[in-house]
Legacy VTK file of the C-alpha trace (Angstrom):
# vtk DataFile Version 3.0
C-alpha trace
ASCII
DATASET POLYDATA
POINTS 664 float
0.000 0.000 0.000
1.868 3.250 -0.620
0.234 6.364 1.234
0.935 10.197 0.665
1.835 12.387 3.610
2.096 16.724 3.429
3.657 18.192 6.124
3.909 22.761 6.127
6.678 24.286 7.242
5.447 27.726 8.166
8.360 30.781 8.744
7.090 34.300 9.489
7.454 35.649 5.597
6.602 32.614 3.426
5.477 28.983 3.639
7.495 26.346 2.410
5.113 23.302 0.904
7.458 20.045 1.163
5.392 16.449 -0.621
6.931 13.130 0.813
5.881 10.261 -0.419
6.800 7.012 1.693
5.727 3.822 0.623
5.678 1.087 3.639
6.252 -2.427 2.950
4.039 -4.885 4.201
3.950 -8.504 5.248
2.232 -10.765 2.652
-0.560 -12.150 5.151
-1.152 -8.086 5.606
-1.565 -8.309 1.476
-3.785 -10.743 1.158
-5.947 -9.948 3.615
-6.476 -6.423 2.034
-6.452 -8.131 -0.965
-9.721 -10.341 -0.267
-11.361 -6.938 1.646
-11.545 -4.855 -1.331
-11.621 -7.412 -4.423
-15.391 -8.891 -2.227
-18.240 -9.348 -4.127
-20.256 -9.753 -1.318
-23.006 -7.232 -1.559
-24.109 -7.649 2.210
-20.381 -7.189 3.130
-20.223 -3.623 0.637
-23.845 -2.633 2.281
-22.896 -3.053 5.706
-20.282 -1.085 5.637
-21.646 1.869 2.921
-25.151 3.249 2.897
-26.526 3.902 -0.696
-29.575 6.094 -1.607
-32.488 3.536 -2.634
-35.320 3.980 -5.113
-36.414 6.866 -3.403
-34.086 8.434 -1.724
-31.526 11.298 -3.304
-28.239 10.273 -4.247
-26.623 13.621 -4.013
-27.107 15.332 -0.236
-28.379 19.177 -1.178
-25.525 20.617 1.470
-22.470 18.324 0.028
-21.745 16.705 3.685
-20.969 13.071 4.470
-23.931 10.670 5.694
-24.240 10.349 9.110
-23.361 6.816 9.324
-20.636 7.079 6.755
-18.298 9.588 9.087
-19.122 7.947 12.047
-17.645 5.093 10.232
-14.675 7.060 9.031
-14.049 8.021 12.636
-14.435 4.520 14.028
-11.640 3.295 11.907
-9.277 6.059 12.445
-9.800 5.879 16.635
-8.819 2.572 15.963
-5.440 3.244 14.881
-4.325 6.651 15.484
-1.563 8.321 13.445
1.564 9.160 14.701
4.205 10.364 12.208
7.603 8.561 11.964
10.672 9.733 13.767
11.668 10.835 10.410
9.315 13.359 9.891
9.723 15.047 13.298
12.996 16.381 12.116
14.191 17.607 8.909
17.766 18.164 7.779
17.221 20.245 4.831
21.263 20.490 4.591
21.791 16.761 3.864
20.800 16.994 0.357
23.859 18.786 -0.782
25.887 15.862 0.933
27.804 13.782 -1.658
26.307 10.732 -2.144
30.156 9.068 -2.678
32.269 11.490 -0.938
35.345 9.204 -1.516
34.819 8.867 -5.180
34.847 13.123 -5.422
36.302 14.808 -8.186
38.468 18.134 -6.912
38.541 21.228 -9.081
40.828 23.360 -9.251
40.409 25.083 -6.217
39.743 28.529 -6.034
41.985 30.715 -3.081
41.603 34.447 -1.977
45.039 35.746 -1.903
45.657 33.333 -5.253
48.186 31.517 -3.371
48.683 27.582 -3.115
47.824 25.558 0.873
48.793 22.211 1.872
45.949 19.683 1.541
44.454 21.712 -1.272
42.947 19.041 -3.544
43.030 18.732 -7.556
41.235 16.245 -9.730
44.276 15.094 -11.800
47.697 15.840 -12.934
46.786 17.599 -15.714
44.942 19.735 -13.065
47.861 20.296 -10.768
50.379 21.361 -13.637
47.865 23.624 -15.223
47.669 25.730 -11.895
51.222 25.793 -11.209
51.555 27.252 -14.532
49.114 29.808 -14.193
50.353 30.773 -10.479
54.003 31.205 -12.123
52.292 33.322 -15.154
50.375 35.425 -13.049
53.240 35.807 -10.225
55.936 36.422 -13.152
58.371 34.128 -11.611
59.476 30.579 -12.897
59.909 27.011 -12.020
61.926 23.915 -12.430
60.213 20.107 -12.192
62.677 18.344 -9.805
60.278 15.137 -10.022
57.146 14.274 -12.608
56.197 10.822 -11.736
52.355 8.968 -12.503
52.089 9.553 -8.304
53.972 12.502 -7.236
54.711 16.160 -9.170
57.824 17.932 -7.149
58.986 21.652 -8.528
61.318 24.248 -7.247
61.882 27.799 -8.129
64.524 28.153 -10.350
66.089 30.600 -7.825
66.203 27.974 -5.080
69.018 27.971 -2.367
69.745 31.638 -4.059
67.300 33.797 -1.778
63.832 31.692 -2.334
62.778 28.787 -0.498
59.503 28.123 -2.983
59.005 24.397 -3.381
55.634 22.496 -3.867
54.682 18.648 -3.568
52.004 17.082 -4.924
51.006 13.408 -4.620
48.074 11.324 -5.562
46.068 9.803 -2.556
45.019 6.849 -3.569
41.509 6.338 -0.923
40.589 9.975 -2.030
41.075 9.312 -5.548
42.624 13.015 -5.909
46.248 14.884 -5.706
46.698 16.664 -2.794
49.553 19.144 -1.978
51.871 17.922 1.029
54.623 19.962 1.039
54.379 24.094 0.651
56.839 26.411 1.720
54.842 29.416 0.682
54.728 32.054 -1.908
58.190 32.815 -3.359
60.598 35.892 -2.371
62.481 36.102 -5.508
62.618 38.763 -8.469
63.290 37.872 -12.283
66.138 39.052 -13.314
65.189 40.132 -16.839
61.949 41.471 -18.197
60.438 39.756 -21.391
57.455 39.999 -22.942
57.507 36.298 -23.077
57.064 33.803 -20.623
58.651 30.436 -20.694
56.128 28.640 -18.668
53.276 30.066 -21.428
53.893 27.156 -24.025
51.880 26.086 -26.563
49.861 23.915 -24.552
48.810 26.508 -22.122
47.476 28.565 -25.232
45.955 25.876 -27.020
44.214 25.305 -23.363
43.365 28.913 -22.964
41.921 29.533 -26.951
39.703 26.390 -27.397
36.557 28.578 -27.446
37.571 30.479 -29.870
38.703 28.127 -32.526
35.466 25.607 -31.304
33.802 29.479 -32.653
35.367 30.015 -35.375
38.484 27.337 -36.940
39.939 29.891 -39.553
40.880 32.441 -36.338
43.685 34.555 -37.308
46.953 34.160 -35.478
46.984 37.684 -34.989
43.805 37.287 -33.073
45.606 34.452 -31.122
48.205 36.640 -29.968
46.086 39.428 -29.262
43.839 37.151 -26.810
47.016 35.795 -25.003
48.238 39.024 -24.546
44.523 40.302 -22.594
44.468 37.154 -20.957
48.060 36.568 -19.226
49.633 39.997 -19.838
52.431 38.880 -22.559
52.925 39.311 -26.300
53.910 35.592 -27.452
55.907 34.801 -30.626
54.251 34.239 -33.749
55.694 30.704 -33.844
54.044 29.859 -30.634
50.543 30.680 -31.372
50.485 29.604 -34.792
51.942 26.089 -33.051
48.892 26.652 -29.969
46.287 27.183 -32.784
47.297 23.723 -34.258
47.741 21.953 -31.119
43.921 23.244 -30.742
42.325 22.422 -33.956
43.921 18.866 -34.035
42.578 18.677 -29.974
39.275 19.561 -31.764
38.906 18.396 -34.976
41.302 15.312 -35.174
45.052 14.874 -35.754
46.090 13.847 -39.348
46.976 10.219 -39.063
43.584 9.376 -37.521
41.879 11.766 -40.100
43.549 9.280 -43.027
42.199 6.588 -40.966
38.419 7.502 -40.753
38.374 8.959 -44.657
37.456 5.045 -46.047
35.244 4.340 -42.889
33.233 7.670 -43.628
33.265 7.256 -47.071
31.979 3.728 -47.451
28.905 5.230 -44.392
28.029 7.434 -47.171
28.015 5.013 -49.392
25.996 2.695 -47.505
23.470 5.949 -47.217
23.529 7.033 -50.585
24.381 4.323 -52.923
24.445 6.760 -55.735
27.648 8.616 -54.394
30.918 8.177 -56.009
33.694 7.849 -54.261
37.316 6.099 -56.156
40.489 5.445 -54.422
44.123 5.106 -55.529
46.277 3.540 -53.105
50.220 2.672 -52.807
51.563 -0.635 -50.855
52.508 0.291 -47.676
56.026 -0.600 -46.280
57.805 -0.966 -42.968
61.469 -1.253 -43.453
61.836 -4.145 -46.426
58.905 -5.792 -45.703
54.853 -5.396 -46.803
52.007 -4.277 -44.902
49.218 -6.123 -45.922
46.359 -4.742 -43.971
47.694 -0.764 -44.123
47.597 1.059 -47.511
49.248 4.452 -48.681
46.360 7.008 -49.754
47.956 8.298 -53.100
44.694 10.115 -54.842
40.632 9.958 -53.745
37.533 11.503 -56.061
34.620 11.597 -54.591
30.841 13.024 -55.871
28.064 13.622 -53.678
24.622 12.462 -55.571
22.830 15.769 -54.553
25.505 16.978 -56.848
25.478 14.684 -60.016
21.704 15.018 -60.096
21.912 18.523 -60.004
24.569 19.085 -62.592
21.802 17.409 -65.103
19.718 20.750 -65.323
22.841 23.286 -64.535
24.459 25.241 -67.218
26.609 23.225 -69.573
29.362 24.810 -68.116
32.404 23.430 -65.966
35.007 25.095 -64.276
38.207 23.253 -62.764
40.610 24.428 -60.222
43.031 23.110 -57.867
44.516 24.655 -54.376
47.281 23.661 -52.149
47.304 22.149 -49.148
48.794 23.697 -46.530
48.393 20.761 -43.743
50.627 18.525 -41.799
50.943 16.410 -45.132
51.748 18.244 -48.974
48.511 17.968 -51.022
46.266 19.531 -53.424
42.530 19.823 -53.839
40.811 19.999 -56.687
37.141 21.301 -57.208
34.739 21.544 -60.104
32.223 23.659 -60.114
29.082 24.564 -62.328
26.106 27.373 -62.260
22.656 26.823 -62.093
19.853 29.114 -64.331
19.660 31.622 -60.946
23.316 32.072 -61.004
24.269 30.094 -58.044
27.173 28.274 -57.677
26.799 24.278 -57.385
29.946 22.133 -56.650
29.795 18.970 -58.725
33.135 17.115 -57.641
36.236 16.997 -55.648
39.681 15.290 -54.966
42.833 15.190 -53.257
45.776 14.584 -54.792
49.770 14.765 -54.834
49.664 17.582 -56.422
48.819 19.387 -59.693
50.694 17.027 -61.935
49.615 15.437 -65.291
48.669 12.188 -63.845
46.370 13.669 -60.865
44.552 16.345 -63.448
44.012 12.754 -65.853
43.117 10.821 -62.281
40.661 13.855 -61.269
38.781 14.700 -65.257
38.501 10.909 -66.095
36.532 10.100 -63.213
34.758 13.853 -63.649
33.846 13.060 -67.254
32.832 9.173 -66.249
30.605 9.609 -63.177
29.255 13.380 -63.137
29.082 14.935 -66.657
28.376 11.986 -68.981
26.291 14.562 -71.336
28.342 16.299 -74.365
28.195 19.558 -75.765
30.097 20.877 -72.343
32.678 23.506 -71.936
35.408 23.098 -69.780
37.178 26.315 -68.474
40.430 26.628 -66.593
43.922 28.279 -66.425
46.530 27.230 -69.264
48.545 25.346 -66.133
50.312 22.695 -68.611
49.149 19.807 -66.616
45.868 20.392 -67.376
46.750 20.372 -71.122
48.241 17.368 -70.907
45.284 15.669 -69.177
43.043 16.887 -72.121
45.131 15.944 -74.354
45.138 12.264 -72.642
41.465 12.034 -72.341
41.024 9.866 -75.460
38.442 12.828 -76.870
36.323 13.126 -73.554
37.341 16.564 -73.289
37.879 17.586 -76.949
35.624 18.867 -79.906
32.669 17.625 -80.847
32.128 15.765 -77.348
33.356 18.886 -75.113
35.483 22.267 -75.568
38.111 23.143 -73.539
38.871 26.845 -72.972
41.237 29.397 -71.134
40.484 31.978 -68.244
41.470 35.116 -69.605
42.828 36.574 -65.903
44.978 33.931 -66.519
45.955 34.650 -69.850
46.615 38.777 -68.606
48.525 36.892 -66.015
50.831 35.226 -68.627
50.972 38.653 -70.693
52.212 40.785 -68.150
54.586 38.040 -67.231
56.281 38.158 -70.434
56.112 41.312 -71.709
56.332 43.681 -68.384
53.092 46.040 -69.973
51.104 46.850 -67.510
49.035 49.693 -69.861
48.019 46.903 -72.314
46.117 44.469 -69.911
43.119 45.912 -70.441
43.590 45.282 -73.731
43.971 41.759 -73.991
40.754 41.694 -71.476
38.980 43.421 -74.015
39.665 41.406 -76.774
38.744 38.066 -75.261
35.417 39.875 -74.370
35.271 40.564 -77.786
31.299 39.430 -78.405
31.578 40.045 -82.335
34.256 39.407 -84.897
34.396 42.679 -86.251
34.985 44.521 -82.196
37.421 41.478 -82.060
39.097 42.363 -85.098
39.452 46.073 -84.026
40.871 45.288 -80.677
43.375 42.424 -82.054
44.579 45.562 -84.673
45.328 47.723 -81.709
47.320 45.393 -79.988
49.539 44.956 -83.151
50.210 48.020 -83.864
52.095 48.328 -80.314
53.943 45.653 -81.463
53.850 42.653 -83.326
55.589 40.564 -80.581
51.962 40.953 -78.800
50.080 39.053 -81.489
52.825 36.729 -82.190
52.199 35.534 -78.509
48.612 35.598 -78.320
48.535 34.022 -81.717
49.898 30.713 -80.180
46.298 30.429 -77.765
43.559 29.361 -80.510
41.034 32.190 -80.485
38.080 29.628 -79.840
39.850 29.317 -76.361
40.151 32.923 -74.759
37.759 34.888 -77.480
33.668 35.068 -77.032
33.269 35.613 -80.548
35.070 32.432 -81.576
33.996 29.859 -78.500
30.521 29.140 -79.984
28.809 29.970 -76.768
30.133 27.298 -74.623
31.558 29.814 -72.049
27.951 31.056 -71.544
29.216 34.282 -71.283
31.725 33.083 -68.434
35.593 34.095 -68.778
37.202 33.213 -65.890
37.341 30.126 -63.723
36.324 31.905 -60.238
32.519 32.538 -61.280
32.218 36.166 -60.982
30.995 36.806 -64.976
27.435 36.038 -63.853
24.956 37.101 -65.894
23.400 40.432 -64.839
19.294 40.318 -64.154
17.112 41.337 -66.752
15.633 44.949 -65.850
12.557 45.834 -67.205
13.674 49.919 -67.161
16.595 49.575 -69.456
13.967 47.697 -72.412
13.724 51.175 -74.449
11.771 49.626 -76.781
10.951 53.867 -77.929
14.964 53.575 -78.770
15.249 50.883 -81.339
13.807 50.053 -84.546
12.202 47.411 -85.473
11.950 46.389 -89.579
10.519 43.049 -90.619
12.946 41.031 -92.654
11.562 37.600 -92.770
9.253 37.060 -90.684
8.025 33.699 -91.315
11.832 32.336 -90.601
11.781 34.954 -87.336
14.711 37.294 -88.658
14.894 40.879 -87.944
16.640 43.783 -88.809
17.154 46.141 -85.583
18.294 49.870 -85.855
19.131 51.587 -82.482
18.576 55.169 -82.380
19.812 57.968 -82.351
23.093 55.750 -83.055
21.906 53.983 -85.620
23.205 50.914 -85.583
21.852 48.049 -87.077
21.697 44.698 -86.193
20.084 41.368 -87.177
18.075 39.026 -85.242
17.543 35.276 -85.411
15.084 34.573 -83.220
14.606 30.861 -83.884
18.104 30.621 -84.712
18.949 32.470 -81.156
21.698 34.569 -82.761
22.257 38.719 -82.582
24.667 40.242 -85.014
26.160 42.144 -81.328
26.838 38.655 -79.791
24.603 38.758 -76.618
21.943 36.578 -77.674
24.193 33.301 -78.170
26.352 34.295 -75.478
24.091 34.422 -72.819
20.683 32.534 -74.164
18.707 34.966 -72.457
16.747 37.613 -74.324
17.771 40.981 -74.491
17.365 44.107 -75.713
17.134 43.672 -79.120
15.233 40.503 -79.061
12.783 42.049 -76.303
12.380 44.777 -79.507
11.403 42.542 -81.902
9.133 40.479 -79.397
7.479 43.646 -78.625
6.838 44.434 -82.463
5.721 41.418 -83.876
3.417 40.627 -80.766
5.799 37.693 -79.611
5.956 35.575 -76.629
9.950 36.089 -75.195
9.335 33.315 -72.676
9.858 31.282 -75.575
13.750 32.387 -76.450
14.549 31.764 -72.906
16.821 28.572 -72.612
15.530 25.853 -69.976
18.398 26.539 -67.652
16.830 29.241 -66.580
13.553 28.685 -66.019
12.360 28.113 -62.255
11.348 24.457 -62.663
14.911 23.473 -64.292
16.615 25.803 -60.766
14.101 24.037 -58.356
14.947 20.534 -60.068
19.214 21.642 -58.765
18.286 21.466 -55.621
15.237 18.463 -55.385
17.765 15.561 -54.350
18.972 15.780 -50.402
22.069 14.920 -48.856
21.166 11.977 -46.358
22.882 12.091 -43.336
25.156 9.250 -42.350
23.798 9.408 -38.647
25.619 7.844 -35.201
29.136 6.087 -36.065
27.529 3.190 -34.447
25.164 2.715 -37.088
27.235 2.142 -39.718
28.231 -0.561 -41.840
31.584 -2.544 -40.101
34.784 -1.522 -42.687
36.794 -4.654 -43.380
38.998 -2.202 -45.464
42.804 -2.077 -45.577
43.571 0.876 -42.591
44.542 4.168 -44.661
47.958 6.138 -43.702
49.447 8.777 -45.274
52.099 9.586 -47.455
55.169 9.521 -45.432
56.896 11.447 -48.743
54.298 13.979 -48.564
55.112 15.159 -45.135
56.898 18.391 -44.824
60.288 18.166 -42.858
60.185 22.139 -41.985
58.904 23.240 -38.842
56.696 26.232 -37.879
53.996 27.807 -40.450
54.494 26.236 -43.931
55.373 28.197 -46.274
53.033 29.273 -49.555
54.075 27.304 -52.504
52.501 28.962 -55.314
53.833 31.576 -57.579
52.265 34.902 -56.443
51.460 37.342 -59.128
49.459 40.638 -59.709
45.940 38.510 -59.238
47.067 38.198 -55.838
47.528 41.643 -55.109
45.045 44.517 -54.862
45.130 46.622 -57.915
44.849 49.682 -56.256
46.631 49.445 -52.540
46.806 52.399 -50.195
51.128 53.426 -50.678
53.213 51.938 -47.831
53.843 53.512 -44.869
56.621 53.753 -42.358
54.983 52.299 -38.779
58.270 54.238 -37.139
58.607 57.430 -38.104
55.122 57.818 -40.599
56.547 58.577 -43.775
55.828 56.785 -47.253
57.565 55.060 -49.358
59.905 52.436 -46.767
58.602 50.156 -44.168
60.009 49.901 -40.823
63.380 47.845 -41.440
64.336 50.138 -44.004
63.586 53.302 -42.421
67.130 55.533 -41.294
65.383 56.389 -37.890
65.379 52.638 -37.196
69.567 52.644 -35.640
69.365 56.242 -34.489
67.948 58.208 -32.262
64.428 58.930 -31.566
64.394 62.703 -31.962
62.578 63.253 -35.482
60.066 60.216 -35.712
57.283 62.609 -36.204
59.277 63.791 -39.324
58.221 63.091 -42.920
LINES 1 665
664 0 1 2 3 4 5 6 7 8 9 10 11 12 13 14 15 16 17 18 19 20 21 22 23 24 25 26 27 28 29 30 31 32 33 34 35 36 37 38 39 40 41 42 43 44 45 46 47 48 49 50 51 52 53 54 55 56 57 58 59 60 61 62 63 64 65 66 67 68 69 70 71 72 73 74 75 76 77 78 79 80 81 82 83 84 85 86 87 88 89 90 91 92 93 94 95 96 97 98 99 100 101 102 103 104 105 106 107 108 109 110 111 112 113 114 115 116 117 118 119 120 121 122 123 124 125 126 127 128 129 130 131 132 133 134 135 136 137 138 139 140 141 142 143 144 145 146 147 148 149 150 151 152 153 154 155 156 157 158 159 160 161 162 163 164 165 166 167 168 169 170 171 172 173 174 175 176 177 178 179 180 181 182 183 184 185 186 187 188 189 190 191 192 193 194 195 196 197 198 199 200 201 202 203 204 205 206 207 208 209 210 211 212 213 214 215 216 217 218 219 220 221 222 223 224 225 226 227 228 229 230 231 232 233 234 235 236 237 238 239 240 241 242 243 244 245 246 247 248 249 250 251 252 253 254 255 256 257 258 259 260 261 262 263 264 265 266 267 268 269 270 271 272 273 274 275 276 277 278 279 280 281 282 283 284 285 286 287 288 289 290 291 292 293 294 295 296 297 298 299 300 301 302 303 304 305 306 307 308 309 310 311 312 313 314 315 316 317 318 319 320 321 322 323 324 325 326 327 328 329 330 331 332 333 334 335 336 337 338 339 340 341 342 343 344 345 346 347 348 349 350 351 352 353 354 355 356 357 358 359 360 361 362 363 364 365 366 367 368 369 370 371 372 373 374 375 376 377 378 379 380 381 382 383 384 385 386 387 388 389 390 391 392 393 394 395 396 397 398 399 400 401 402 403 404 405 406 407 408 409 410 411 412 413 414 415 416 417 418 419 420 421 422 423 424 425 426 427 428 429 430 431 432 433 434 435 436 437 438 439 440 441 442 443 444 445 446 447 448 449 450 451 452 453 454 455 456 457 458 459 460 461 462 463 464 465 466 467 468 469 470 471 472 473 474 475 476 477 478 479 480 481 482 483 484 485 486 487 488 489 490 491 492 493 494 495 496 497 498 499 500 501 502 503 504 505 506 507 508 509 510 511 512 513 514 515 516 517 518 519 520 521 522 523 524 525 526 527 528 529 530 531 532 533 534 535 536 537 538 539 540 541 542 543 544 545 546 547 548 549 550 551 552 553 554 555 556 557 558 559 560 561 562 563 564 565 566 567 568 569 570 571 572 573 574 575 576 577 578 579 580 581 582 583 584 585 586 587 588 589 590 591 592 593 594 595 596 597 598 599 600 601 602 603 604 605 606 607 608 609 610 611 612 613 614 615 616 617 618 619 620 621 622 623 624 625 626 627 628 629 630 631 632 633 634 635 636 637 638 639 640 641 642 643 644 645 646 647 648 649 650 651 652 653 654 655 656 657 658 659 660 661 662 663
């Protein structure tokens, strides 16, 4: 039977309401006899001890009280057995719920002290616990230590001054029946003075930092090391190297995130999960034997090269622009590596990543690994254009693809930044950039004609060199619209919206030339230009029609004349049912680890050739040119004495005195 029992616990401001609920074992005869009292069918037995209205008396009593002969009943059975509360109950310790329940199985914190100073029999949790607050006493104190003993049971340090004028020592030990390290020995806060001033602090490794910015790289993983520094320095009071942060910011994200040889180890187990998910995914491997010494691994495997394609993205490449664009960027990791990345548009102009890879670097054989597998498994349709840089790796992949990536099947063309790039390189001409620009974004033959004179009659050395690029590959009026009006490889030619205010249909001309075929003639005014339109053809003697395969101007002109439907000129890639198909397959997550499939793989490890013997930051591999600077950058300034022209290790102020800093 399990009864419930309020007791009130009145003060003089407030009442406290405390509900206990005791349940009281009882003995099975007890049970059973209950049992058989209140499972009786007996109607006699139920009469005799409840009255119930009869046929005519009232059920309900007008005044809600008890019948007589029911509470006399009810009293009868509690004078029978009075209540008495428990012992229990008469008392209350309200304090003994913030006892431990296992006070010797307790985990110590770092405890927390007044004067910030250390006490004997102050407990800590760990080791880990006890060195970090050492450390940060000795930061915050500006004074230093030396570990006379580091043993699993016992940490023993000494100022570095000791038996010179400070008696500072500290002795930890872990006490095994209160599973926690307690000091024993303390000789008090130290009475020494460092003898130089740094803005460094021995004591404030990497570790310490890596402790101290976890937050912030949990926030945000591409955290400046500037911003590193600058949080070290608010937090404990000293400018660090750049070395050490950069090193505490690694320590950090591989705490986080991973170190590198585990990373190689989960990339089959995660990828086979998502295969097991999505079966649709591809996902291809190229792996080297695996050697220790002389002798063969058999269960490890070198990762040399991995593709992979999520099916989100193969579907949606179907109704994207026919358009790819490959890159590739170094990686800057533990291990030497590159990463390449194709990448197509939808009709809306959004950017939709269709594959990736990481390989050795951008060699021949990883371009062939990386647009074999690109042209087998994600764009199987022809009729595509393939833009990148002239890097002659890619060429030679091209030229390897067995026609996959040649006329009629595909066209591969140039990024003209790239092609400036290579211009400026050579010739040192900074004034005829734009020209070169302008002729690749040369829509007609006759502006590209124009602009290819100019540039010979600076010099025929210009055209000899451009003449060895086929025109089909840098120029829009020779590519035969498979750039889709896009001339670089970092998608930022999109095609500007159509805008209903700059239609001025008042300012063109429309004259019918053959209408049944759906060819105008087009006169702008008050230029006077004329051009001619093929609308079923979807060709414009200025070059924007075929580029782009969106009506414009001029086609919105003739349209407008003959009483013409321009929905119908608009190519399917940009209609909103061909965008909303991009986007109608859904990644599937791969859910808990637990879950997945067991891997009966060969264990993945990296390239031991591919690791970089250097130390500290590695250093940027590619060749830096003018696309990496800002074409317009403020001049540079002197941060010592404010002058242009010099930085600070050139400026003549720098070995001298300090009297005319404020001096141009």
């Amino acid at each position: 039977m399990q009864e419930m029992f309020s007791m009130y616990i009145e003060n003089r401001c407030q009442t406290s309401f405390i509900e206990l609920y005791v349940e009281f074992e009882q003995s099975e005869a007890d049970r059973n006899i209950l049992w058989e009292e209140y499972n009786s069918d007996s109607e006699e037995e139920f009469e005799s001890n409840y009255e119930f209205a009869g046929p005519d008396g009232d059920e309900d009593q007008g005044d809600g009280t008890m019948a007589p002969d029911v509470t006399e009943v009810a009293n009868a059975l509690a004078n029978e057995v009075p209540f008495e509360e428990p012992s229990f109950m008469r008392v209350l310790d309200l304090e003994a719920m913030h006892v431990p329940k296992y006070p010797e199985y307790m985990t110590a914190e770092v405890p927390i002290v007044a004067d910030g100073e250390f006490a004997i029999g102050m407990e800590f949790s760990s080791r880990e616990a006890v060195i970090k607050a050492v450390k940060e006493y000795t930061i915050r104190r500006s004074v230093d230590y030396r570990v006379y003993e580091s043993e699993p049971l016992t940490f023993y340090a000494k100022c570095t001054q000791y038996g010179s004028g400070c008696d500072w020592v500290i002795r930890v030990s872990l006490i095994s029946r209160k599973y926690c390290w307690v000091i024993r020995r303390y000789n008090g806060s130290h009475t020494c003075t460092r003898a130089t001033i740094s803005q460094d602090h021995s004591k404030l490794d990497s570790v310490t930092i890596a402790e101290a910015i976890k937050p912030l790289v949990e926030a945000d993983p591409s955290l400046k090391v500037k911003s590193v520094i600058a949080e070290v320095q608010s937090k404990f009071n000293y400018t660090v190297s750049y070395r050490k942060a950069w090193l505490a910011k690694q320590r950090t994200v591989e705490k986080i995130f991973g170190g590198w040889e585990a990373s190689y180890e989960a990339l089959p187990i995660w990828f086979e999960a998502m295969c097991h998910k999505e079966p649709h995914a591809v996902v291809h491997f190229e792996t080297m034997p695996a050697y220790q010494g002389d002798d063969l691994v058999g269960d490890i495997r070198v990762l040399h090269r991995v593709f992979w394609s999520y099916y989100p993205c193969i579907r949606a490449f179907r109704h994207c622009k026919p358009i790819v664009q490959v890159d590739g960027t170094h990686l800057y990791g533990k291990y030497k590596g590159c990463l390449l990345v194709a990448v197509s548009q939808d009709g809306n102009n959004n950017i939709i990543p269709i594959a990736f890879a990481i390989v050795e670097g951008e060699t021949s054989d990883a371009w062939h690994f990386f647009l074999s597998n690109l042209r087998q498994h994600v764009v199987t349709r022809d009729d595509v254009g393939l833009i990148s840089d002239r890097h002659e790796s890619i060429n030679a992949a091209v030229e390897r693809s067995n026609g996959a990536w040649s006329p009629p099947r595909a066209f591969h063309m140039f990024c003209i930044k790239h092609i400036e790039s290579n211009f400026l390189r050579k010739f040192k001409a900074p004034y005829l950039q734009k020209l070169v620009v302008n002729i690749g974004y040369s829509r007609t033959v006759r502006e590209y004609e124009v602009r290819y004179q100019r540039l010979r009659e600076r010099g025929e050395a210009y055209t000899n060199w451009l003449n060895r690029i086929l025109r089909e590959q840098y120029a829009l009026a020779f590519d035969g619209g498979y750039r889709w009006g896009h001339m670089t490889t970092n998608l930022v030619e999109c095609i500007n919206s159509l805008h209903a205010n700059q239609l001025a249909s008042g300012n063109i001309q429309v004259s019918c030339f053959d209408r049944r075929n759906e060819v105008f003639e087009v006169r702008e005014m008050p230029s006077g230009l004329e051009f001619t339109v093929d609308l079923r053809g979807l060709r414009c003697d200025c070059g924007e029609f075929q580029v782009d395969r969106i009506p414009y101007r001029h086609v919105f002109a003739c349209c407008a004349n003959q009483r013409l439907d321009w929905q119908l000129y608009v190519h399917d890639v940009y209609k909103m049912d061909q965008v909303r198909r991009v986007y109608r397959a859904r990644f599937r997550p791969l859910g808990n680890p637990a879950t997945w499939p067991a891997y009966n793989g060969p264990r993945f490890i990296p390239n031991p050739y591919l690791r970089r013997v250097t130390k500290g930051r590695p250093k940027m591999t590619r060749f830096l040119n003018e696309m990496d600077t800002r074409m317009l950058r403020r001049p540079r300034r002197c941060t010592l004495c404010g002058a242009e022209g010099h930085s600070r290790s050139r400026c003549r102020q720098s070995a001298g005195s300090n009297t005319n800093r404020d001096a141009p």
